[in-house]
Structure formats: C-alpha cells, structure tokens
C-alpha positions in Angstrom: 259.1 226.4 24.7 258.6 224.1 21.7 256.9 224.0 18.4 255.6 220.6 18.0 252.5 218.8 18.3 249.3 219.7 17.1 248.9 221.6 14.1 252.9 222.0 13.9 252.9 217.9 13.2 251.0 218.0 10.1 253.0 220.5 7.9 254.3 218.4 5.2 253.6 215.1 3.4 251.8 216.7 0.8 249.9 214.7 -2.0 252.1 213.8 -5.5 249.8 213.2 -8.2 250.0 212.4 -11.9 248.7 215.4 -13.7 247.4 212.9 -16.5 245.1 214.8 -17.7 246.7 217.8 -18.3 249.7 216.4 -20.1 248.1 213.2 -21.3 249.0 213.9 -25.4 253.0 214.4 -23.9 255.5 211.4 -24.5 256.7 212.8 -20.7 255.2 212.2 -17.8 254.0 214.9 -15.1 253.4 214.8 -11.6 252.3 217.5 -9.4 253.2 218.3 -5.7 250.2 220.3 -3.6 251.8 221.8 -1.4 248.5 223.7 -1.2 247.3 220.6 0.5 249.7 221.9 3.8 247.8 223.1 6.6 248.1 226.8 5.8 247.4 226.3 2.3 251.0 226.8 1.2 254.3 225.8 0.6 255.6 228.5 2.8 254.4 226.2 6.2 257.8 224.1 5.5 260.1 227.4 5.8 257.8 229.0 8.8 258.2 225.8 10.8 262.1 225.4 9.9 262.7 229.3 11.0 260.7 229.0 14.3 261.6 226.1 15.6 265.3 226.5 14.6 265.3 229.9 15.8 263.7 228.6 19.5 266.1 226.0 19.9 269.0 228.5 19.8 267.4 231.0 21.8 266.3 233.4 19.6 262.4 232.9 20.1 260.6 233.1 23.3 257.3 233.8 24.9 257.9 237.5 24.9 259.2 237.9 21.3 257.5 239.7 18.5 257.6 237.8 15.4 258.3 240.5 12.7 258.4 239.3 8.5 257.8 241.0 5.3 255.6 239.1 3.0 253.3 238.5 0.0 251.3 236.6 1.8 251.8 233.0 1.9 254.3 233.1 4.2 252.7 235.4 6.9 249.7 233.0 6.9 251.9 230.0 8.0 254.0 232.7 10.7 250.5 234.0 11.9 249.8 230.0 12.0 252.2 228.7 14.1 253.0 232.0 16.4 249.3 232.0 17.2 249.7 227.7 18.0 253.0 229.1 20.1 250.9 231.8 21.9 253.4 234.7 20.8 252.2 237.9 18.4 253.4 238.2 14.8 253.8 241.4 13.0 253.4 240.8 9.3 254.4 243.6 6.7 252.9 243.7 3.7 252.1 245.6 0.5 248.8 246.9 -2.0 249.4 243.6 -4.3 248.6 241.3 -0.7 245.2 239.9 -2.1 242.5 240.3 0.8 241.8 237.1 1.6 245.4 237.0 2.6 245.0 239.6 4.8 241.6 238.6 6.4 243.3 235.3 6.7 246.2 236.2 8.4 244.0 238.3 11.0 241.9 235.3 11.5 244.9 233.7 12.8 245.7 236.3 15.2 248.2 238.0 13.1 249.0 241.8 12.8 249.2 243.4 9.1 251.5 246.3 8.6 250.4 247.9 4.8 253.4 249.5 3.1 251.5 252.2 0.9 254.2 253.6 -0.8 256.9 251.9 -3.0 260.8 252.5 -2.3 261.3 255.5 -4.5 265.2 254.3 -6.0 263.6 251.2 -7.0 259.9 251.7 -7.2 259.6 248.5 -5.5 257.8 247.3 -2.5 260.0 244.7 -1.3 262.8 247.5 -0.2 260.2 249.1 1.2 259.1 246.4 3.1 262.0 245.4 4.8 263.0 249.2 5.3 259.6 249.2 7.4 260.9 245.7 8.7 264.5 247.4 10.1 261.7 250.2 12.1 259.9 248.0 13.7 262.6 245.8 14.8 264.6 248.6 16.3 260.8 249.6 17.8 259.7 246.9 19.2 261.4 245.6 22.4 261.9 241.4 21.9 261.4 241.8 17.9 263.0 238.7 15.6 262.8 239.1 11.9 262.8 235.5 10.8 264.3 236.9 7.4 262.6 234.7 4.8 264.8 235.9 2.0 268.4 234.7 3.4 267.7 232.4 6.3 269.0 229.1 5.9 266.5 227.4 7.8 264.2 228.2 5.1 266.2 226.3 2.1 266.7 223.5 5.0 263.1 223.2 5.0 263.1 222.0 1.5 266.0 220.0 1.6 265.1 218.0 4.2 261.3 217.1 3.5 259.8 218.5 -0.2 262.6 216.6 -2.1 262.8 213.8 0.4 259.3 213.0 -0.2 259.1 213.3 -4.2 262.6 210.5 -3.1 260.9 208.3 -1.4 257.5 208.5 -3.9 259.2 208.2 -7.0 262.7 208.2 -6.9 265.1 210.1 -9.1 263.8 212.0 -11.5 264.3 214.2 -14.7 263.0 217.7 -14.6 262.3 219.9 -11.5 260.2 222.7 -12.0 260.0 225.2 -9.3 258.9 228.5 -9.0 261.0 231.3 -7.2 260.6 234.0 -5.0 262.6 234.2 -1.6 264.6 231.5 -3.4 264.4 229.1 0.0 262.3 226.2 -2.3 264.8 226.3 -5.1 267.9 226.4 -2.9 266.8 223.7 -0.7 265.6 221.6 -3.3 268.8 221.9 -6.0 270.9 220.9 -2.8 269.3 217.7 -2.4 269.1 216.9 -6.3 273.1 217.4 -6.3 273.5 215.6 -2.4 272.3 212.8 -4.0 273.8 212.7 -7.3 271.1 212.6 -9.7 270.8 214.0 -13.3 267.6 216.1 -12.6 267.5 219.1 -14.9 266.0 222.5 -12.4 263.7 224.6 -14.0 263.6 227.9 -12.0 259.9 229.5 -12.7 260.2 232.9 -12.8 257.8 236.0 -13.6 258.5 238.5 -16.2 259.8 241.2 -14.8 261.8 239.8 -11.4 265.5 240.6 -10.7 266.5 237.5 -9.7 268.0 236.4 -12.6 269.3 239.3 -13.9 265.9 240.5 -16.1 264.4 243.2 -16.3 262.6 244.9 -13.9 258.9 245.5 -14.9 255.6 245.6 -12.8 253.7 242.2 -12.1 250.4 241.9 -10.6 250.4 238.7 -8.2 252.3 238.0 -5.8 254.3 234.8 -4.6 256.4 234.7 -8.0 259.4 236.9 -8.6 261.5 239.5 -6.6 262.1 243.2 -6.9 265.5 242.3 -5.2 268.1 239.5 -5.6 267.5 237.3 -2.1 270.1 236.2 -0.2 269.1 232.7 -1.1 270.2 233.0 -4.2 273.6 231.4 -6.1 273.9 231.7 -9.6 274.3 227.7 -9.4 270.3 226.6 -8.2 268.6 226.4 -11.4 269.8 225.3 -14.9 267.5 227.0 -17.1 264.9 230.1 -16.1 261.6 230.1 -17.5 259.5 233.2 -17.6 256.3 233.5 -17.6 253.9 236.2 -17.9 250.3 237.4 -15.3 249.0 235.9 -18.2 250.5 232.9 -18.6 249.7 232.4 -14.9 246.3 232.5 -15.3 246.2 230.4 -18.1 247.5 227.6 -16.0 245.2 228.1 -13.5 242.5 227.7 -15.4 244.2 224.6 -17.2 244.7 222.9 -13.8 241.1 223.5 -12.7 239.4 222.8 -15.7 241.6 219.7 -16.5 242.8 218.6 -13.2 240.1 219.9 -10.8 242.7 221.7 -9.1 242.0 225.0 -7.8 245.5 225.9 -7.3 247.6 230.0 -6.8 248.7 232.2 -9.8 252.7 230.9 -9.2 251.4 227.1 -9.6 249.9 228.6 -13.2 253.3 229.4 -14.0 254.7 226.5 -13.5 252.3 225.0 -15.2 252.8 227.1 -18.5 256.8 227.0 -18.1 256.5 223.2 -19.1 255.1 224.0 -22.1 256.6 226.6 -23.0 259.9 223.7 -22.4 257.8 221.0 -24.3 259.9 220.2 -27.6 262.9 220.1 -25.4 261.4 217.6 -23.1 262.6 214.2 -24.0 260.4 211.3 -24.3 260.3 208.8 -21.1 261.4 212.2 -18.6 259.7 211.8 -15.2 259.1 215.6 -14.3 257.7 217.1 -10.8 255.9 220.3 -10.6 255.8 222.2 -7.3 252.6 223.5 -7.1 252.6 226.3 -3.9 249.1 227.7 -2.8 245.8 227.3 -2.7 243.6 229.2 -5.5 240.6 230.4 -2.9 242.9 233.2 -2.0 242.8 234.6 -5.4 239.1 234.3 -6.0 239.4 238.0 -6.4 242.3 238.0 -9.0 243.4 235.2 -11.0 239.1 233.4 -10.8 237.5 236.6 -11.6 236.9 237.4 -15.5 236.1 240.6 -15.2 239.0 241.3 -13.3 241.6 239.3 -15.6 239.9 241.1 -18.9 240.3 244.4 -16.9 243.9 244.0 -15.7 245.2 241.9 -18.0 243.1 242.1 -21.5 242.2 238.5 -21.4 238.9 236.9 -22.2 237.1 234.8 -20.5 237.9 231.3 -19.9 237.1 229.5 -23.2 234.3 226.1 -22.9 237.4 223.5 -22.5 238.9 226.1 -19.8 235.4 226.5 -17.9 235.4 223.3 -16.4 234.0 219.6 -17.7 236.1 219.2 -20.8 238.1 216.2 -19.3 237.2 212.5 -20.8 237.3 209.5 -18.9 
C-alpha cells in the first residue's frame, strides 16, 4: 500500500504572489501563499499527506483501517481526499460551526461525518468534545487510527519540509511570517525551518479572539480553522514571536479586502491574516519582505463570511462598502 501518484502528487507547490494591490501605499512588501490553490482547497492537504503516508510506512495504515479525525473542516476534506484515492473509509467528527459545504464536500469525497451536538460541559467547548467522541469510536471500531492532527509530528513535518521550502527557493530569506494557528502543525513546522536555517524572520502567530492557545481568554468565535478551545500538542511557547488577534470581524474584513483588491476569494482565517498585518503596520519596517499564509478557499464560506445578511445578522456589520464590493482596483 502506498500513497503516491495521482492526486497525492499534486498537493503542494502552491502559487506566491505579490499582494500589490492590497498593500501598494506600504513602504513593505507583501506576498501571499494560496495554499487554497492545493487540490483540496486547503493548506491542510500538506499535513493529511504527511500523516497518511508516514503512518503507512510504519505500519499503522492499511486496507482495512478506519481513518478516524476530529475536524473543522479543512482537514477532513483532504483525509476524505486521499483515503477515498487510497480506497480505505474515513470517519470525520465534526461540530455545529462545520459550514455545509464542508460537510457536503467531505461526503462527496466518500467521507463519513460524525456531528458533535453538544459542547464538553467543563469547558463549553467542542473540541473536547470532539476528541472525547474520537476516543469512542476508536475503542469502537475494529482497525480504527486517529491520525491526531493536534500533536502529530508528521503534520509540523509537512510544513517544514515543503511550505517554507518553497517560499526558500521563491524568494529567499525573508522578514515577517504571518501565520495563522489552529492545530499549531503550520506554525511549528514552519518556525522550525526559519531557525534550521538561520534567518532573522520575525513569526507572527494569527490568532482569533477568544483561543487558548496563547494563554487568552476563552470567548465564543464563529468560524472555524482559526483558534483552539484547547492548547494542541503542537504547541511550544517558542513558535511565534509576537500573537496577533483578530476578531469574526476582522476576518471578514480581510476577505472582502482580498477579493475586492486582489480578486481572491480566499477563507475567514486568510482574512485574519490579512488584518493582523495591519493591525502590525507602524511596526513594519521599511524594505521588510513579508509572506502571508493564506489557508482555504472562500466557496466554502459562501454561506458565512460572503453573505451580508448573515455577517450584519451575526456579527452587526454592514454590507461591504463600494471599494470592498469589487472593481475599486486601478491599473
């Protein structure tokens, strides 16, 4: 058993871009990664492949085993991906803030959703209860592997060895990192390489109000993909040098920056990231070469982050003003 070939051979190499456009007043320049431009429309393809085929080679995985991992989303669409190219099933476990075009899309690709109703009641959380219903179905199911997103090494190993390597060999060293965290495997993976190689780059870690992670305060956010209810496994107190936080509606308002500016339809977490290096502007020196990681694709929250009556409803914002609807870019 293998996972290579076909569809498993394209994960990666995603597009850097200059976002000149949307930073084109800034002495700074800005580049965007699109990870979105991965074959299941996220970032999370790097980690699925990593914990799969890491996990075959040692055994773990094989033509009988049930795939089991609780996820936002992203993540189960790249499992559901790649078990489906493998021929094997995947259980996916999931909560209410999954959007539905994650779910339809994960079923498209063969895999099982699990809906957590409830949230853990110490923590009124969902990610404890999650991976609570993670440990049943585990002990349930005969063959079961929990590829364990949120301390697997083989996730940060994803991003160590290809995200940074290609921002490397694109433009070299460079000055800011901004990253947005979750599982923590992107940030971990990526700081690693920054200090392998002995460069100067300042890490941003993007993170939404409300998120443990860093030690803030716990507080109810609406998308998922940005933030924990728990401190991962992933995590060291070392990865990033400065946290940003941003708010639901900070994350739309990058959205809507990058699609009216950029023509980039992009998730709610690459919003964040967007507003975090504003929110960092006057602190940005002049001549600093910064990266943006940019996650997911912003179809899958058509529903959510694109929809005005739904952001005036859940978040109190208006509607997208006329240089945020779209054609406001010179040339």
């Amino acid at each position: 058993m293998r996972l290579s070939g076909g569809i498993a051979d394209i994960i990666g190499g995603t597009p850097l871009i200059h976002l000149d456009r949307l930073f084109n007043n800034e002495p700074y320049t800005v580049y965007g990664k699109l990870e979105w431009m991965n074959p299941g429309g996220s970032a999370k393809d790097r980690p699925a492949l990593f914990m799969l085929r890491e996990a075959i080679l040692r055994g773990d995985i094989t033509e009988e085993t049930v795939v089991v991992e609780s996820s936002s989303g992203n993540l189960a669409i790249s499992l559901a991906q790649l078990c489906g190219y493998l021929g094997i099933r995947f259980i996916c476990v999931v909560d209410p803030r999954t959007t539905e075009q994650h779910k339809k899309i994960i079923r498209a690709l063969g895999g099982e959703i699990d809906l957590v109703t409830q949230p853990d009641p110490a923590t009124g959380e969902y990610l404890p209860a999650r991976l609570q219903r993670v440990q049943e179905l585990i002990h349930e199911l005969p063959h079961a592997y929990w590829t364990n997103q949120y301390a697997n090494p083989d996730n940060a190993l994803a991003h160590n060895r290809t995200t940074m390597k290609e921002i490397a060999d694109r433009i070299g060293p460079i000055d800011y990192l901004f990253c947005g965290v979750s599982s923590c495997g992107t940030l971990h993976g990526c700081a690693d390489y920054i200090r392998e190689q002995g460069w100067d780059t300042r890490i941003i870690g993007v993170d939404a109000l409300g998120s443990v992670i860093f030690g803030g305060d716990k507080a109810p956010r609406k998308f998922p993909g940005l933030g924990s209810g728990i401190v991962p496994g992933l995590y060291r107190n070392d990865l990033a040098d400065e946290v940003v936080y941003v708010t639901d509606q900070d994350c739309v308002q990058g959205c809507r920056e990058l699609v009216s500016r950029e023509a980039i339809l992009a998730g709610a977490s690459s919003g964040g990231v967007i507003s975090a290096v504003h929110k960092l502007k006057a602190s940005i020196p002049d001549g600093a070469i910064c990266v943006c990681l940019l996650p997911d694709r912003g179809e899958r929250y058509l529903d959510t982050v694109f929809n005005k009556e739904w952001v005036q409803k859940e978040l109190g914002m208006p509607p997208a003003g006329p240089e945020e609807a779209g054609g406001s870019c010179s040339i």
